[in-house]
C-alpha positions as CSV (number, residue, x, y, z in Angstrom):
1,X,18.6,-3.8,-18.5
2,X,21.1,-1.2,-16.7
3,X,21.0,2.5,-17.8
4,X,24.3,1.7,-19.6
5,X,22.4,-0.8,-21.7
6,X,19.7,1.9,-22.2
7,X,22.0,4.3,-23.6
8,X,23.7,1.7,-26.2
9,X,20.2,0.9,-27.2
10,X,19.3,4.5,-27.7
11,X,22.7,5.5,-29.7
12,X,21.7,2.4,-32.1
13,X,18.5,3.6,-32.5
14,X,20.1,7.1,-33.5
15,X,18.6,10.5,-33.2
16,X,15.4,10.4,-33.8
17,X,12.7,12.5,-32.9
18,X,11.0,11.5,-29.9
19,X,7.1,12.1,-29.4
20,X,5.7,12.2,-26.3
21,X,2.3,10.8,-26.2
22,X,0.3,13.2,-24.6
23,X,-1.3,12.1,-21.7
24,X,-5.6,12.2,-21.6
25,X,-7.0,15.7,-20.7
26,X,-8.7,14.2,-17.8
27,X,-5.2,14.3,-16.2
28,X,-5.3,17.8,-15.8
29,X,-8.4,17.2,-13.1
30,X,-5.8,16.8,-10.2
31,X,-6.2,19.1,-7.9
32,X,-9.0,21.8,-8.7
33,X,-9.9,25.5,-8.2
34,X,-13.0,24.0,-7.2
35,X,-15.5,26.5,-8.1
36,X,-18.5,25.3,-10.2
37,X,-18.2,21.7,-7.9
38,X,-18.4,23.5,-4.4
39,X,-20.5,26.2,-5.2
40,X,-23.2,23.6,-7.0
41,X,-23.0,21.5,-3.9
42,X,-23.4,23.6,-1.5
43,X,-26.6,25.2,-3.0
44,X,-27.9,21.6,-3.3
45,X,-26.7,21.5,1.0
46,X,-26.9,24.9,2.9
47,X,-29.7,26.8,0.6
48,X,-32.3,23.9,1.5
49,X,-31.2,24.7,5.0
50,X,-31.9,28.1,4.8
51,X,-35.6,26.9,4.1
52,X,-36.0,25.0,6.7
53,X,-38.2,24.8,9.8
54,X,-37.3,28.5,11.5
55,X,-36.9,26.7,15.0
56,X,-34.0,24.8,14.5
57,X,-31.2,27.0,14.8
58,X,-28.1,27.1,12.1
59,X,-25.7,25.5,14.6
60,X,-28.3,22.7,14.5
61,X,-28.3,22.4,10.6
62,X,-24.3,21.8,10.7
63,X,-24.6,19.2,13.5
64,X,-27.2,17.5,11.4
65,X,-24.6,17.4,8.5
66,X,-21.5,16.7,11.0
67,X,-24.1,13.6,12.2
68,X,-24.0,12.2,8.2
69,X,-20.2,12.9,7.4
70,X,-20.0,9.4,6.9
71,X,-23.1,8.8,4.9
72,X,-21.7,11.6,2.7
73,X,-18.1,11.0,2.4
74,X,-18.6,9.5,-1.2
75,X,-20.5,12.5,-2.0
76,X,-17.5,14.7,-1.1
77,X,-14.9,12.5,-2.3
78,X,-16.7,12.9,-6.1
79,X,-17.0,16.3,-5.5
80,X,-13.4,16.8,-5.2
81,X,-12.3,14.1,-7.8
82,X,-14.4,15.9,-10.4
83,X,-13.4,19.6,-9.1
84,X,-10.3,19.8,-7.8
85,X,-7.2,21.4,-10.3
86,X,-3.9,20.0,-9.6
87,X,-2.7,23.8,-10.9
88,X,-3.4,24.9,-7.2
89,X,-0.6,23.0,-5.9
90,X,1.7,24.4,-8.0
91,X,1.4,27.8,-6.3
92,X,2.2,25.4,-3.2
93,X,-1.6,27.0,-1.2
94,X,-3.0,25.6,1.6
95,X,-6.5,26.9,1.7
96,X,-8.5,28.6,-1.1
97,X,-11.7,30.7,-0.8
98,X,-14.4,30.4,-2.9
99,X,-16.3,33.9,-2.8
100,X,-20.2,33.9,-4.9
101,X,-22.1,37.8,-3.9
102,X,-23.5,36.2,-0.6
103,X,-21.3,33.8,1.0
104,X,-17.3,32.2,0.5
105,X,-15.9,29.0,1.8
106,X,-13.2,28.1,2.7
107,X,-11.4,25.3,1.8
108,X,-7.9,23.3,4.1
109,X,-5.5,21.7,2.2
110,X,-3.3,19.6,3.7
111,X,-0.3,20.6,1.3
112,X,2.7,22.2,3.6
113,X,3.5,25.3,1.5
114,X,7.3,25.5,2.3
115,X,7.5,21.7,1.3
116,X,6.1,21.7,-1.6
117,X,8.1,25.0,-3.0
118,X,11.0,22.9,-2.1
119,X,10.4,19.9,-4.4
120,X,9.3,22.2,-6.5
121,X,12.5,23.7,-6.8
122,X,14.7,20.7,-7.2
123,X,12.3,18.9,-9.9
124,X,12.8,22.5,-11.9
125,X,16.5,22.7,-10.8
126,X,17.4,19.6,-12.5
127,X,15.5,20.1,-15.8
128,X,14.8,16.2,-15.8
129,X,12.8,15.0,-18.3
130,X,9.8,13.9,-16.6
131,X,9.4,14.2,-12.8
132,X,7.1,13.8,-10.0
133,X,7.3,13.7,-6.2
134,X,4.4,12.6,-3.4
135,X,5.1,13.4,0.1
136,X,2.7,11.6,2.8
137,X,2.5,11.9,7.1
138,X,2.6,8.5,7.7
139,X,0.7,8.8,10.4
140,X,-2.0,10.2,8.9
141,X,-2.2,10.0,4.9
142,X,-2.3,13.5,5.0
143,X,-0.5,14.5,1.5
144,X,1.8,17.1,2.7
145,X,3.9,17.8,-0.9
146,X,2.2,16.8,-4.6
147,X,4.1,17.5,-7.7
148,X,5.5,16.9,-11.1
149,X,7.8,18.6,-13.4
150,X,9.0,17.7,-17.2
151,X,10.9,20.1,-19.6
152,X,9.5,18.2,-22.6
153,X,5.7,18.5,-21.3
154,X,4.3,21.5,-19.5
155,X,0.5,20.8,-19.4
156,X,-0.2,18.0,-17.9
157,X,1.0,16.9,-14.6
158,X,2.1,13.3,-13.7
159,X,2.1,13.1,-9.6
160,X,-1.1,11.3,-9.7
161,X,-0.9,8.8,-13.7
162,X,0.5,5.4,-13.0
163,X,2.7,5.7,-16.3
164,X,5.5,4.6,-14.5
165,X,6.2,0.7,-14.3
166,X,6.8,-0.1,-10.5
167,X,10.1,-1.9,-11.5
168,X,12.1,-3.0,-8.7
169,X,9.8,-1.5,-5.9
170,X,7.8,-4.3,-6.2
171,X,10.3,-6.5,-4.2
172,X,9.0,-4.9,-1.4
173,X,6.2,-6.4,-2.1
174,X,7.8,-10.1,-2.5
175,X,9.7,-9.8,0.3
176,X,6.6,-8.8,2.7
177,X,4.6,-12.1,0.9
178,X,7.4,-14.5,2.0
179,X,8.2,-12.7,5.7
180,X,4.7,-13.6,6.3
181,X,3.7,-16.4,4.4
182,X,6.6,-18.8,4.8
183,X,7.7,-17.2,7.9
184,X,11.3,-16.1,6.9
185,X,12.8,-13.4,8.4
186,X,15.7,-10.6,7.1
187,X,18.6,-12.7,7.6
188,X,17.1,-16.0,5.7
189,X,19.5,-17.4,3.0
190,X,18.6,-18.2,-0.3
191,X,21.1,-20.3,-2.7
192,X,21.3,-19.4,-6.4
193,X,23.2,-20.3,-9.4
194,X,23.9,-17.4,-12.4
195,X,24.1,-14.3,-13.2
196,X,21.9,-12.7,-10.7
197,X,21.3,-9.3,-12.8
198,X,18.6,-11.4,-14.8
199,X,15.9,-13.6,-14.6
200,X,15.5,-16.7,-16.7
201,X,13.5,-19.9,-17.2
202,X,16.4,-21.8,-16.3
203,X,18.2,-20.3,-13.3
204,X,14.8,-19.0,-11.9
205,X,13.4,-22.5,-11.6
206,X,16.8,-24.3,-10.4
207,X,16.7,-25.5,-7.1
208,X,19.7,-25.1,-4.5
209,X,22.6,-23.4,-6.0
210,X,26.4,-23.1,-5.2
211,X,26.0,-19.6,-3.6
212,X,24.0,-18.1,-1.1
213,X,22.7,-14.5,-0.1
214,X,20.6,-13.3,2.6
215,X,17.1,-11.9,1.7
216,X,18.2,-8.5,3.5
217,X,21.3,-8.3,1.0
218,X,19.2,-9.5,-1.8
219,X,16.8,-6.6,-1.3
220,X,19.6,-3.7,-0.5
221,X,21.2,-4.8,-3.7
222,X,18.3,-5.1,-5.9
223,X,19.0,-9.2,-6.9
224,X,16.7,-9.8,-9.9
225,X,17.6,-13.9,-9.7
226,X,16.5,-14.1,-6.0
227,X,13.7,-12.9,-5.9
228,X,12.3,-14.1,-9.4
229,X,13.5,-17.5,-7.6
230,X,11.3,-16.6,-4.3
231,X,8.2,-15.4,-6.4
232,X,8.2,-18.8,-8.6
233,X,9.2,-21.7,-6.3
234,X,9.1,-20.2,-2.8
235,X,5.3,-18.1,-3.0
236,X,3.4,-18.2,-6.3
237,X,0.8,-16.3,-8.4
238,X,-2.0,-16.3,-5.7
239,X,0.3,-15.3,-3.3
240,X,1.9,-12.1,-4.7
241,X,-1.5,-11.1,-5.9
242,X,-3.0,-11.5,-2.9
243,X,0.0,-9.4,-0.9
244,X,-0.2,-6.9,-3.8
245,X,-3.9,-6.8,-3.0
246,X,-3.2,-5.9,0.5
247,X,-0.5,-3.1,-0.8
248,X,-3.4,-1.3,-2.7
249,X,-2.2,-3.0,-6.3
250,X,-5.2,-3.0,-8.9
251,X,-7.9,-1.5,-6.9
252,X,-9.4,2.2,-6.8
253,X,-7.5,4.4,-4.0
254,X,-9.5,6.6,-2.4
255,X,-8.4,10.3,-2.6
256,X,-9.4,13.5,-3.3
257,X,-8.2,14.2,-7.0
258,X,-8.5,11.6,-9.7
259,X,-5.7,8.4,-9.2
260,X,-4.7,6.0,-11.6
261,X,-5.1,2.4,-10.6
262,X,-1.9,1.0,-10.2
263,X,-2.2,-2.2,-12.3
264,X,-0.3,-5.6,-12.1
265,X,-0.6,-8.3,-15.1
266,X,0.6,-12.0,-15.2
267,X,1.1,-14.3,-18.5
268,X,0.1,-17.6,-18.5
269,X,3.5,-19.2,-17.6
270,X,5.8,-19.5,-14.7
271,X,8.4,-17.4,-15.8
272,X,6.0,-14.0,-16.1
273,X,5.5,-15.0,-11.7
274,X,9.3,-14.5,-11.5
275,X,9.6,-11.4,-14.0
276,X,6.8,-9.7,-11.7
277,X,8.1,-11.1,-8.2
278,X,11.4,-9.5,-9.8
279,X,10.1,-5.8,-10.5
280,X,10.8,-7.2,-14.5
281,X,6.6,-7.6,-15.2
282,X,4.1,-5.7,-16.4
283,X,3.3,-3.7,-13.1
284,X,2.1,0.6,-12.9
285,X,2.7,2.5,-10.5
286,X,2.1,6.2,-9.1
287,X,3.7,8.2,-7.2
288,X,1.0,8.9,-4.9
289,X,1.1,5.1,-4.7
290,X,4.5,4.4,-4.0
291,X,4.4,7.0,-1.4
292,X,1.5,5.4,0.5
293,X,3.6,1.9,0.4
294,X,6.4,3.4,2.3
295,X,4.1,5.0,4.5
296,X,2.8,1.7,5.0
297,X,6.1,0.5,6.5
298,X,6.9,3.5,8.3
299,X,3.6,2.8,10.4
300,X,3.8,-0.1,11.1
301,X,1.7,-1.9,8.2
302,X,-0.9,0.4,8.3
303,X,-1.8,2.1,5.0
304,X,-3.8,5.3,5.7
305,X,-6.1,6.5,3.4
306,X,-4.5,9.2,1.9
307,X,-6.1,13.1,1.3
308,X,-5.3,16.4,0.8
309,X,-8.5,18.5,1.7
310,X,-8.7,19.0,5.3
311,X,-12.0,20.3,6.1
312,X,-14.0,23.0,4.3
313,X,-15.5,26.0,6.3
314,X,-18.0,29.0,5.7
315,X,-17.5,32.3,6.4
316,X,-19.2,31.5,9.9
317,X,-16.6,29.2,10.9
318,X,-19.3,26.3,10.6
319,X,-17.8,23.3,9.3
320,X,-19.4,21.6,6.3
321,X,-16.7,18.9,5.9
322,X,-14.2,17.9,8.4
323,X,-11.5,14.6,7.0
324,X,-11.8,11.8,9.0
325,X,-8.5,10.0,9.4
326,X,-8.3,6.4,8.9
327,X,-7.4,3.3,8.0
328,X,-7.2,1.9,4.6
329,X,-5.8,-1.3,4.0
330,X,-3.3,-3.6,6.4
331,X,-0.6,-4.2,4.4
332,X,1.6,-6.2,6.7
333,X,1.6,-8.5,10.2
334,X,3.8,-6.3,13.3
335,X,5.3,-9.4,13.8
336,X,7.8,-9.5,10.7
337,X,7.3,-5.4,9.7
338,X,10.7,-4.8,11.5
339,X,12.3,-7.4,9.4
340,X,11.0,-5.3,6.5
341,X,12.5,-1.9,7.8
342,X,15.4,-3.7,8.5
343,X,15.8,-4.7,4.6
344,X,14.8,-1.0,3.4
345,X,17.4,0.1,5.8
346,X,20.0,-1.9,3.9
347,X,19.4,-0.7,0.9
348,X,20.4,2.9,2.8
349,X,23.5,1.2,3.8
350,X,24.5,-1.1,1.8
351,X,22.5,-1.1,-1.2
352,X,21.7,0.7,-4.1
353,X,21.2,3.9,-2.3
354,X,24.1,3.8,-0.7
355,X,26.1,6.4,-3.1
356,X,23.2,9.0,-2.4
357,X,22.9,8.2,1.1
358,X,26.7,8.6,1.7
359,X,27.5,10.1,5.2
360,X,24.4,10.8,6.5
361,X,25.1,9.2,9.6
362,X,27.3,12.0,10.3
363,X,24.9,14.9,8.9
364,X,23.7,16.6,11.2
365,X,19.9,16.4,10.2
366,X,20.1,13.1,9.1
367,X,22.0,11.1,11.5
368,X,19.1,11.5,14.5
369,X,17.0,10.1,11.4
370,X,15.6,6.1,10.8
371,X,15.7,5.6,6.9
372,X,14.3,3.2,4.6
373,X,14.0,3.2,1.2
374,X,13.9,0.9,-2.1
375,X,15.1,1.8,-5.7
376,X,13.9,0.6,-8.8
377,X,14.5,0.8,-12.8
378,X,13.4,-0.1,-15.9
379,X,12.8,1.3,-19.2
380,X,9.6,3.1,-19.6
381,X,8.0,2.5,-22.6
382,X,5.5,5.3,-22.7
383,X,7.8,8.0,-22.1
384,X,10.0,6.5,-23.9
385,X,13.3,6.8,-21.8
386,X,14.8,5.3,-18.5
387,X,12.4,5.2,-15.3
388,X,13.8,5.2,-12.1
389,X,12.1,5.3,-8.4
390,X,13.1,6.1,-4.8
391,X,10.4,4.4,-2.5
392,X,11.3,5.0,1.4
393,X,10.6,6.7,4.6
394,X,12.7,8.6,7.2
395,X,11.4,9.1,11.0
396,X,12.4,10.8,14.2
397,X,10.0,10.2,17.2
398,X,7.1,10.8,16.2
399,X,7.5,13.0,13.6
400,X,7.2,10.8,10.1
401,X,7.5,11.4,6.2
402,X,7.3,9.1,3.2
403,X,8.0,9.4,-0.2
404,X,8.0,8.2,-3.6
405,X,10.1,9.8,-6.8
406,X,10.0,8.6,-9.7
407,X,12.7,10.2,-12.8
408,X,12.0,9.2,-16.6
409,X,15.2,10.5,-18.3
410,X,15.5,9.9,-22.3
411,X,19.0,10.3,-23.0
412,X,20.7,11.9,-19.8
413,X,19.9,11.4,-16.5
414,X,20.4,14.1,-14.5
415,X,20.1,13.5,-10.7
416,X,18.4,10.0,-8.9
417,X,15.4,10.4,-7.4
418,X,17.5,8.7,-4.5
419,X,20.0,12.0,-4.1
420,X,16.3,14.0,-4.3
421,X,14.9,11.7,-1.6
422,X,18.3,12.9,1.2
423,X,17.8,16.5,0.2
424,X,14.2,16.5,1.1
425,X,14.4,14.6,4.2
426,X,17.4,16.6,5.1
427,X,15.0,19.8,4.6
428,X,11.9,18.6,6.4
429,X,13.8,17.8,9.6
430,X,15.9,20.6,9.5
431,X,15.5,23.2,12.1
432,X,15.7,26.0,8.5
433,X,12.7,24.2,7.8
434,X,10.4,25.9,10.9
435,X,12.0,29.0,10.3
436,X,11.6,29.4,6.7
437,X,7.6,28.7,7.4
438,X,5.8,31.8,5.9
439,X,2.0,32.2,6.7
440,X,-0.3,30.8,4.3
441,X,-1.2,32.2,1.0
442,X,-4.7,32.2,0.1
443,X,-6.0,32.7,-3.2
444,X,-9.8,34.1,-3.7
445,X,-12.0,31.9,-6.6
446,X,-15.1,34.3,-7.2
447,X,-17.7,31.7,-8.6
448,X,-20.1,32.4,-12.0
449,X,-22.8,31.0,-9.4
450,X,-24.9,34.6,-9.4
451,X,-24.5,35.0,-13.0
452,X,-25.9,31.2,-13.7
453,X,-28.6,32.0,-11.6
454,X,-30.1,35.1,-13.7
């Protein structure tokens, strides 16, 4: 279904009064002020400490805890997932300090406060309906911009709820299984017969075909029939899954605020493995998630794990948890990941971002720039209007940033997530950008700790 189709449907259905189903309260636990969690973890750490034998100095007692980062990770990780309020990111800080009558800690975010306040911006610019942006280094996982905006819903935010169905991004998916499972490459042709805009019993499970396209222009151009064909005769169920598996698809991501699972269902017949190889299935996805996945590409088929706190201080400078930076999953063999930058380049190019993209070769931000991306749209039936996403990465040298943007409009859309996805990049590698940095705000959290304590 097109967005034209969308909008007939809608107009038949008339005007009716559309509810939006409010989203669970846990939702709101994105990104905390984090001051009951800290504050009752650290008693449970550094106040034991403080007991301890009077020989071993307090530079000893944080070398003891650096020695077990590892062994407590999970602890922290839990800490910050139950803690953490995503309403800090939305006065885009980078550190907060947590004050009690003794002692305060401080705690490093790895959000880039003239970033954020950017997306912000645009998401709020646009009045969309529902909204949300992720911004990862690719290098690192480090989440550098994290919002979400919607003029029909203004308490509950949706960077982190996989209440978006993946749609078309899954192709990048398909097309990593067959690079490295049947060995094709970006230029392999694939004959079809039909309409391609659809996928059906019939033309997905024809053989051969009187035309031909090459996978590269099937993915630039979105081709529903190819790649329902590829997911049903070329790979098969156990294939996807198991390429979805290594693109983080149905398992718990490990980060610092609470993130849906991004979930992918089959039926029991052959035509449900085309509909999902085609982006048409029952697939979620966040934007957090999709973000990581062109991350993935961008480094080479590495998929970092992502996080936003970057350490956590006290007032002594001692460091009671430092990030370690590493690797989370392997999405995808070096030998074919070029073909697959090569296909998200196309769809820069060529493709279904090419209206959005238009001239950037000659900007002078963007055209020093490497860009990949992948689009995607389908209805969403939760909210209840016409989900699209803009997957995709842009590099120079070293310097790297992914994203994922995801638009749910229910009657008019507004701007593409694709036009969104230039403007940022545009603004990250700009030379404004360094000299619009401002130093850090820092907001002070005094904790009830002393008052629980009486």
């Amino acid at each position: 279904m097109s967005w034209k189709d969308f909008q007939k449907n809608n107009h038949k259905a008339g005007r009716q009064r559309i509810n939006v189903k409010r989203l669970p309260n846990k939702s709101k636990v994105l990104f905390s002020l984090l001051a009951i969690g800290i504050c009752a973890f650290l008693i449970d750490v550094i106040r034991p400490l403080s007991h301890a034998d009077n020989k071993q100095s307090s530079q000893d007692q944080i070398s003891s805890i650096t020695s077990q980062q590892d062994e407590k990770e999970l602890t922290w990780l839990g800490l910050f997932q139950n803690h953490l309020d995503w309403r800090v990111l939305e006065h885009g800080l980078n550190r907060v300090v947590m004050k009690n009558k003794d002692s305060s800690w401080q705690v490093n975010l790895t959000v880039e406060e003239d970033l954020q306040k950017y997306i912000q911006k645009k998401l709020a610019y646009y009045e969309v309906d529902f909204g949300a942006i992720a911004a990862i280094n690719p290098n690192t996982g480090a989440v550098v911009g994290l919002t979400s905006y919607s003029n029909k819903d203004h308490k509950h935010d949706y960077s982190l709820r996989a209440a978006f169905p993946a749609a078309s991004v899954f192709k990048v998916v398909t097309a990593s299984a067959a690079l490295e499972y049947k060995k094709w490459n970006y230029n392999t042709n694939i004959r079809y017969q039909g309409n391609t805009k659809y996928v059906t019993e019939k033309n997905s499970s024809t053989p051969g075909g009187s035309y031909k396209m090459p996978l590269h222009e099937a993915f630039a151009k979105s081709t529903n029939l190819i790649f329902g064909k590829i997911g049903r005769m070329i790979l098969n169920k156990q294939l996807l899954l198991r390429k979805a598996n290594d693109y983080g698809f149905a398992q718990q991501i490990p980060f610092d605020m609470p993130l849906d699972l991004s979930y992918i269902k089959f039926e029991n017949d052959d035509i449900s493995v085309a509909e999902v190889a085609a982006g048409l299935g029952d697939v979620s996805l966040s934007p957090v998630h999709a973000a990581m996945i062109a991350a993935c590409v961008s480094n080479d088929g590495i998929m970092m794990k992502p996080y936003v706190v970057k350490n956590v201080v006290n007032e002594n400078d001692e460091v009671l948890y430092q990030v370690d930076s590493k690797m989370w999953k392997k999405c995808l063999n070096s030998e074919v990941i070029l073909d697959l930058k090569k296909m998200m380049q196309s769809t820069i190019d060529i493709g279904t971002a090419k209206k959005s993209f238009r001239g950037y070769k000659t900007n002078p931000v963007l055209k020093d720039l490497s860009i990949g991306g992948k689009t995607g749209s389908k209805t969403n039936l939760k909210l209840k209007g016409w989900n699209e996403w803009f997957v995709g990465y842009a590099e120079q040298g070293d310097e790297k940033l992914a994203i994922g943007i995801v638009i749910v409009s229910q009657k008019y859309w507004k701007v593409k997530p694709s036009q969104l996805s230039k403007d940022i990049f545009q603004y990250y590698f700009s030379k404004k950008r360094q000299k619009d940095k401002k130093q850090p705000k820092v907001i002070e959290i005094r904790s009830n700790l002393d008052e629980k304590k009486q």
